[in-house]
C-alpha positions as CSV (number, residue, x, y, z in Angstrom):
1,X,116.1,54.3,195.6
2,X,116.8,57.5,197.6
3,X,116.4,61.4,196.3
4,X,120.6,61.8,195.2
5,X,120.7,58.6,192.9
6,X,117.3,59.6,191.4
7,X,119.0,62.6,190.9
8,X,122.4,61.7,189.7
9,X,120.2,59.3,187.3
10,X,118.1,62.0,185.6
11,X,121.6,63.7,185.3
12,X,123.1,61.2,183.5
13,X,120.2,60.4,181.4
14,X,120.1,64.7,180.1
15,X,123.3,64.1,178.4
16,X,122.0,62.5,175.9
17,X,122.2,64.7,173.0
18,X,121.0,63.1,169.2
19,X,123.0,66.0,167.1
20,X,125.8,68.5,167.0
21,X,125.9,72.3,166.3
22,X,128.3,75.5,166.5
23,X,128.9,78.8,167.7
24,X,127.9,81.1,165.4
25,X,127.0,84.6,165.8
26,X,123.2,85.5,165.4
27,X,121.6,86.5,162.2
28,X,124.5,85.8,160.0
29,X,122.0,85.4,157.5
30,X,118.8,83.8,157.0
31,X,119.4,80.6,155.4
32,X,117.3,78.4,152.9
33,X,115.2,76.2,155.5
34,X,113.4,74.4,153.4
35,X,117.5,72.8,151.5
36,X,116.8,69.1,151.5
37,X,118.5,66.8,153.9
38,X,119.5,63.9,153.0
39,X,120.5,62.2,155.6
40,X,119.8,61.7,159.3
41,X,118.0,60.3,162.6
42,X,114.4,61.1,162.7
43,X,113.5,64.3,163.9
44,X,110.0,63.8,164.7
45,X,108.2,62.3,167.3
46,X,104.6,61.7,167.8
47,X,102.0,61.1,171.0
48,X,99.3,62.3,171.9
49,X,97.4,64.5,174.8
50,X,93.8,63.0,175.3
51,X,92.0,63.7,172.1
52,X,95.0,66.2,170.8
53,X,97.6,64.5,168.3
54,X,101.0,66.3,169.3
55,X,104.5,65.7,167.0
56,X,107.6,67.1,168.2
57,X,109.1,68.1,165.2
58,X,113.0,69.3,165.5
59,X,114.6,72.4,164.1
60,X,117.4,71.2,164.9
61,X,120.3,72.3,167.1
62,X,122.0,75.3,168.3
63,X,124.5,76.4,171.0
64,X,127.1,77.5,173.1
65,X,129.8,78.2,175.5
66,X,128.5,76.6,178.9
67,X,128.8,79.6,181.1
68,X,126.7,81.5,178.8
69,X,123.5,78.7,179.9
70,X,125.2,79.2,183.3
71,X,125.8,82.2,184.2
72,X,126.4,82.1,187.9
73,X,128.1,78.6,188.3
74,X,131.7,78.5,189.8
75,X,133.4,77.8,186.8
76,X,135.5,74.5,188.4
77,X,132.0,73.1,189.2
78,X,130.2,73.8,186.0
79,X,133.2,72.1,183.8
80,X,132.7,69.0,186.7
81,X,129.2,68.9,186.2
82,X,129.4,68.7,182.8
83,X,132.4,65.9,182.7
84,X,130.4,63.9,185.0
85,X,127.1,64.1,182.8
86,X,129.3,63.2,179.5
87,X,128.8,66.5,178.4
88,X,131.6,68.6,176.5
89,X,133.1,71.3,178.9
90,X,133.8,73.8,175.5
91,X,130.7,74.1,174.2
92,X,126.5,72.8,175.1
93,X,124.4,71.8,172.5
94,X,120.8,73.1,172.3
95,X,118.3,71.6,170.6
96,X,114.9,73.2,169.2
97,X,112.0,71.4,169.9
98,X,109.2,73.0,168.2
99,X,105.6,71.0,168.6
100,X,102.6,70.6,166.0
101,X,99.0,70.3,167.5
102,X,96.4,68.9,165.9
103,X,93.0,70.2,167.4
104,X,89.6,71.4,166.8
105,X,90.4,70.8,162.9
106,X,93.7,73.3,163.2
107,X,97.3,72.5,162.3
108,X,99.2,74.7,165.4
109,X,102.8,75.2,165.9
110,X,103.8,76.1,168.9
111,X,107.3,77.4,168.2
112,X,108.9,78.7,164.8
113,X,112.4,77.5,165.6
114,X,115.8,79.0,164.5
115,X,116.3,78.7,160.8
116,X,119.6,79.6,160.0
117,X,119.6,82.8,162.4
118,X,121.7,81.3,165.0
119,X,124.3,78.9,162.6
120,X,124.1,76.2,160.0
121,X,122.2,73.3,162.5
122,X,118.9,75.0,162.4
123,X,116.1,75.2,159.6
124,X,115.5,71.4,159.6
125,X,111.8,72.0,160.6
126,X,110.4,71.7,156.8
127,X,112.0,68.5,156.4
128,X,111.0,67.5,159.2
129,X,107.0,68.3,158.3
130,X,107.8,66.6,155.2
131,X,108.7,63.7,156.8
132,X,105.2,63.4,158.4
133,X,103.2,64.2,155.1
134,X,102.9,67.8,155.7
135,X,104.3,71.2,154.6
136,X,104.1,74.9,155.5
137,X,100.8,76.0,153.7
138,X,99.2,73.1,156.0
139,X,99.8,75.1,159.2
140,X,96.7,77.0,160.3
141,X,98.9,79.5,163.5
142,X,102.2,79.7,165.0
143,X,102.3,80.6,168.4
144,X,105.7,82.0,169.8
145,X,106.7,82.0,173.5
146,X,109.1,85.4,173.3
147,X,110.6,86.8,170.1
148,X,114.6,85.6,170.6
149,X,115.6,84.5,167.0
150,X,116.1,81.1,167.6
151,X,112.0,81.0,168.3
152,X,110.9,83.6,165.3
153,X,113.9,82.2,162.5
154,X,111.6,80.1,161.0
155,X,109.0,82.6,160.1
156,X,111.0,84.1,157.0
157,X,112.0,82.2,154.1
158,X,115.4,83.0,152.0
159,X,113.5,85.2,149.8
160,X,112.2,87.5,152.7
161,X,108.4,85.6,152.2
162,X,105.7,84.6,154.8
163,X,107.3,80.8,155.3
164,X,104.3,79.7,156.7
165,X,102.1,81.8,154.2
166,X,98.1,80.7,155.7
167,X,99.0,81.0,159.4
168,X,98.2,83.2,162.0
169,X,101.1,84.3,163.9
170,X,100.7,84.9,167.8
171,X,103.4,86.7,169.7
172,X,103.6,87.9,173.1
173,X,102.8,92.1,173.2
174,X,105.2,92.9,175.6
175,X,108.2,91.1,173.7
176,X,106.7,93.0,170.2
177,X,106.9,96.4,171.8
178,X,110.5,95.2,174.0
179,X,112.5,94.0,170.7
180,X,110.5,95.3,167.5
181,X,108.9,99.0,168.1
182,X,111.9,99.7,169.7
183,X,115.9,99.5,169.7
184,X,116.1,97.5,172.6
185,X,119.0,97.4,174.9
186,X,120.6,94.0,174.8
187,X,123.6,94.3,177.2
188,X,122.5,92.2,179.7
189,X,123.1,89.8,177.5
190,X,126.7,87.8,177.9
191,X,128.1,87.9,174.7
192,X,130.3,90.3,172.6
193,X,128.4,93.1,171.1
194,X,128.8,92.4,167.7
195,X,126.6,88.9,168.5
196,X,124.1,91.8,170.2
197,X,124.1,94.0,167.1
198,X,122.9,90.5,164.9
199,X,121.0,89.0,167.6
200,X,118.9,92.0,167.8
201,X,118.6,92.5,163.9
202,X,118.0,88.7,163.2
203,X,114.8,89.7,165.4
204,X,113.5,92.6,163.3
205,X,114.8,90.5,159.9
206,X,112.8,87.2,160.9
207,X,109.5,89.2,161.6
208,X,109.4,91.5,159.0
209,X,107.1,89.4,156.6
210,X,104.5,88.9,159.7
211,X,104.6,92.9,161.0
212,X,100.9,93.5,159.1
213,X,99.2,90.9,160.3
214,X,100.5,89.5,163.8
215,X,98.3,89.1,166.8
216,X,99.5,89.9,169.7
217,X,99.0,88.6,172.8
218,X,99.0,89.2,176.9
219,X,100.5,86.3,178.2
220,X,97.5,84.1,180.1
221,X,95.8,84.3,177.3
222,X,93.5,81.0,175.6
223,X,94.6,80.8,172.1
224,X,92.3,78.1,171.1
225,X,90.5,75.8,173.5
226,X,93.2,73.2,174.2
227,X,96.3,75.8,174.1
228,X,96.8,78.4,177.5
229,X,99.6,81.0,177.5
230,X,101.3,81.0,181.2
231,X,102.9,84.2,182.4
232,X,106.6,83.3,182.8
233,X,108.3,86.6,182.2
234,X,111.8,87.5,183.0
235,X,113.5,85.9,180.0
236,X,112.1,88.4,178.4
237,X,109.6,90.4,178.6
238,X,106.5,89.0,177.6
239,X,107.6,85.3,177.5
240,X,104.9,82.7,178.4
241,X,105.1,78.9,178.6
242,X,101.9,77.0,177.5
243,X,99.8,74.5,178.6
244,X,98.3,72.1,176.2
245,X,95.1,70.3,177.8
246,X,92.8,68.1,176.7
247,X,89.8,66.1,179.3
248,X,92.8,64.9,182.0
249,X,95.4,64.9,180.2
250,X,98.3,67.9,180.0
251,X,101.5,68.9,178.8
252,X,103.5,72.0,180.1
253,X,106.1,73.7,177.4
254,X,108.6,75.6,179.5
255,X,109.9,77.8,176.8
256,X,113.2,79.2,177.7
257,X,112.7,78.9,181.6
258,X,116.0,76.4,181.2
259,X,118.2,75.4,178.5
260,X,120.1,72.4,179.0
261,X,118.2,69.6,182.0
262,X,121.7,69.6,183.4
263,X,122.7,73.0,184.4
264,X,119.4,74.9,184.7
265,X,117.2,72.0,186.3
266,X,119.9,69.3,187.9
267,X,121.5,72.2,189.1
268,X,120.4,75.8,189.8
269,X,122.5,78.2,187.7
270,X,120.8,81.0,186.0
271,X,121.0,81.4,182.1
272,X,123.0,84.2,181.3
273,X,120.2,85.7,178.7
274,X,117.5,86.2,181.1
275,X,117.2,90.0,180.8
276,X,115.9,89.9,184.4
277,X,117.1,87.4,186.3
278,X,115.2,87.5,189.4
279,X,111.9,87.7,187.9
280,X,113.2,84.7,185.3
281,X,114.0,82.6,189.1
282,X,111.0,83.4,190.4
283,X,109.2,82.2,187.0
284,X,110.9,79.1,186.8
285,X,110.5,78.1,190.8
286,X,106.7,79.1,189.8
287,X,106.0,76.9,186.9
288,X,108.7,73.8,187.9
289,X,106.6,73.6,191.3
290,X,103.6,73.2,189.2
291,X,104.8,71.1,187.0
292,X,106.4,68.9,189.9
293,X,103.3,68.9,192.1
294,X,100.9,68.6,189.4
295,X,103.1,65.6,188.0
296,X,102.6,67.6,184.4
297,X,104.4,66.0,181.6
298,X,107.1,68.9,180.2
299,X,108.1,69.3,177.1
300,X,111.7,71.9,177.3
301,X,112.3,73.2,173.9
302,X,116.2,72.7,174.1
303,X,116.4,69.5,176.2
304,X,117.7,67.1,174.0
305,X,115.3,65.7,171.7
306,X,112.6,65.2,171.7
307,X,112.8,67.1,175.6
308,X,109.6,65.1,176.9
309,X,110.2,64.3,180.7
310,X,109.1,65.1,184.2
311,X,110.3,67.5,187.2
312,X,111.3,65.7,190.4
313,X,110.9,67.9,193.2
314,X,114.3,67.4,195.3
315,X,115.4,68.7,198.7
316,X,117.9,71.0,196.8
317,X,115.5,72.1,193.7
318,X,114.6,69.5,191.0
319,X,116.0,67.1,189.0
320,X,115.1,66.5,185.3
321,X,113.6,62.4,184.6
322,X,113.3,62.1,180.5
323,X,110.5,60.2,179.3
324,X,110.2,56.8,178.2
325,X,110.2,56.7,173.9
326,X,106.7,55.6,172.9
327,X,106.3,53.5,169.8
C-alpha cells in the first residue's frame, strides 16, 4: 500500500465525528456543567500507559466555520477537501478531549474543557466522571495547556465556585500574564470583535475562582513524575503539549497544535487562532516529527473522539491514522 492511499485512508477515517455542536459566540455565559444528561453515546474511554490508567473523558463538542481552523486554504480546495472526507463544508465540529490520569495515588486532569463558554455542546465532562464512578472533589490537579476558554470553561461552576474544589490548578505563566494580568490584544484572531470582547472575558470569568491559588508554570516543566510539559508556543503564548510516560510506554497530547486531523494534519493549513503563526508552524513540524519518528501514540484534544491515533510521516507532511478501539 503506497504513501497517497495511506494517506487518503487516514483522511477518510478523521471524518468520523460521534456528536454535533454550533456556532456560538464565546462566553455567552457560563452554563450549569454538572445538568444531567440523559441520553447519549459514551463519552469515556479507558487504556492505559504502562503502569498509568488513562480515561479520555469528553466535554463534548464545539466549533466552527472551516476557514476559521484553516486559515490559509484556497477556499475551492478546503470546501473539496472537506466533501471528499464526508465533512460538512458550513461548519467543523470540534471535539474536547480532556484526559484523567491515574498515578502515583493522584487523580490528574489534564485539560478543563469548555463548559458552556463556547455554546450549549460543552460541560458534559461531569457526567462523564460520573459515568466512571467519580466526581469533581475526586480530582487531585488540573493541568491546562494554554488559557483559551474552551480549555479553562470547566474550572467555574454556575454559581462562580471552584468546580473542581481540592485540586491544584497548573497553567502555563506566559498565557497567565498574556490573557489575565493584562487586556490582551485579540485581533489576530479571525472572528468578529464582538466574539473577541467574550472570548477574552470568558477567560478572565472562567479563572476567577482559581486566581489565589494557581501555579504557574514554564512550559518543560515535570508536573509529577509521569506528566512533562513540552514547549509548543505560538498558539499562544505559553502553550505546551504533554507527554505522559510511564517505563516504555508514552502518549503525546498535542494541545491545540491542530484542530480537526483533516485540515491541520492531512493537509497543511494553518488555524486561524494561532496568535503567531510561524512560531505555531514551527511548533507543530517540531512535535509531529517527534511524534512520527518516535512512533508516539497522540492523543489531539479536538480530533474526533476519543482523538487517539498516530502521525504518518508523508513526503508532503503527515497524515493522521486513528487508533484501533480497545475493549
Amino acid at each position: 500500500m503506497n504513501v497517497f492511499t495511506l494517506k487518503r485512508r487516514a483522511v477518510m477515517l478523521s471524518a468520523v465525528v460521534g456528536a454535533s455542536s454550533m456556532f456560538v459566540a464565546a462566553g455567552g455565559g457560563i452554563a450549569n456543567a454538572q445538568a444531567t444528561l440523559t441520553s447519549g453515546n459514551a463519552g469515556h474511554y479507558r487504556f492505559r500507559i504502562g503502569e498509568i490508567s488513562a480515561t479520555v473523558l469528553s466535554d463534548g463538542v464545539i466549533g466552527g466555520p472551516p476557514k476559521v481552523y484553516a486559515s490559509d486554504a484556497p477556499e475551492a480546495e478546503l470546501q473539496e477537501v472537506l466533501r471528499q472526507a464526508f465533512l460538512p463544508t458550513d461548519h467543523m465540529k470540534l471535539n474536547l478531549n480532556t484526559l484523567l490520569i491515574e498515578t502515583g495515588g493522584r487523580r490528574i486532569l489534564i485539560e478543563a474543557g469548555a463548559g458552556g463558554t463556547m455554546g450549549p455542546n460543552g460541560g458534559r465532562i461531569f457526567h462523564n466522571l460520573a459515568a466512571i464512578g467519580l466526581g469533581p472533589e475526586d480530582i487531585d490537579a488540573v493541568v491546562i495547556s494554554h488559557t483559551h476558554p474552551d480549555h479553562v470553561g470547566n474550572l467555574r461552576t454556575a454559581d462562580g465556585s471552584k468546580a473542581f474544589p481540592r485540586a491544584t490548578v497548573f497553567l502555563p505563566k506566559a498565557d497567565w500574564d498574556f490573557f489575565v494580568r493584562n487586556d490582551p490584544d485579540l485581533s489576530y484572531m479571525p472572528v468578529p470583535e464582538d466574539f473577541r470582547v467574550r472570548f477574552g472575558a470568558a477567560i478572565k470569568r472562567s479563572l476567577e475562582p482559581v486566581t489565589k491559588d494557581v501555579e504557574l508554570y514554564q512550559a518543560g516543566a515535570e508536573i509529577v513524575p509521569g506528566l512533562t510539559t513540552i514547549v509548543a508556543s505560538g498558539h499562544t503564548p505559553g502553550m505546551a503539549t504533554f507527554l505522559v510516560h510511564s517505563g516504555n510506554d508514552q502518549l503525546l497530547l498535542t494541545a491545540d497544535l491542530a484542530y480537526h486531523p483533516v485540515v491541520n494534519v492531512d493537509n497543511p493549513w494553518r488555524p486561524g487562532p494561532d496568535r503567531d503563526k510561524e512560531t505555531a508552524l514551527a511548533s507543530r513540524h517540531r512535535i509531529f516529527d517527534r511524534a512520527a519518528a518516535d512512533r508516539i501514540p497522540v492523543l489531539g484534544f479536538h480530533y474526533p473522539f476519543p482523538g487517539l491515533g498516530r502521525m504518518l510521516k508523508t513526503d508532503g507532511g503527515y497524515a493522521w491514522v486513528p487508533a484501533g478501539w480497545q475493549f
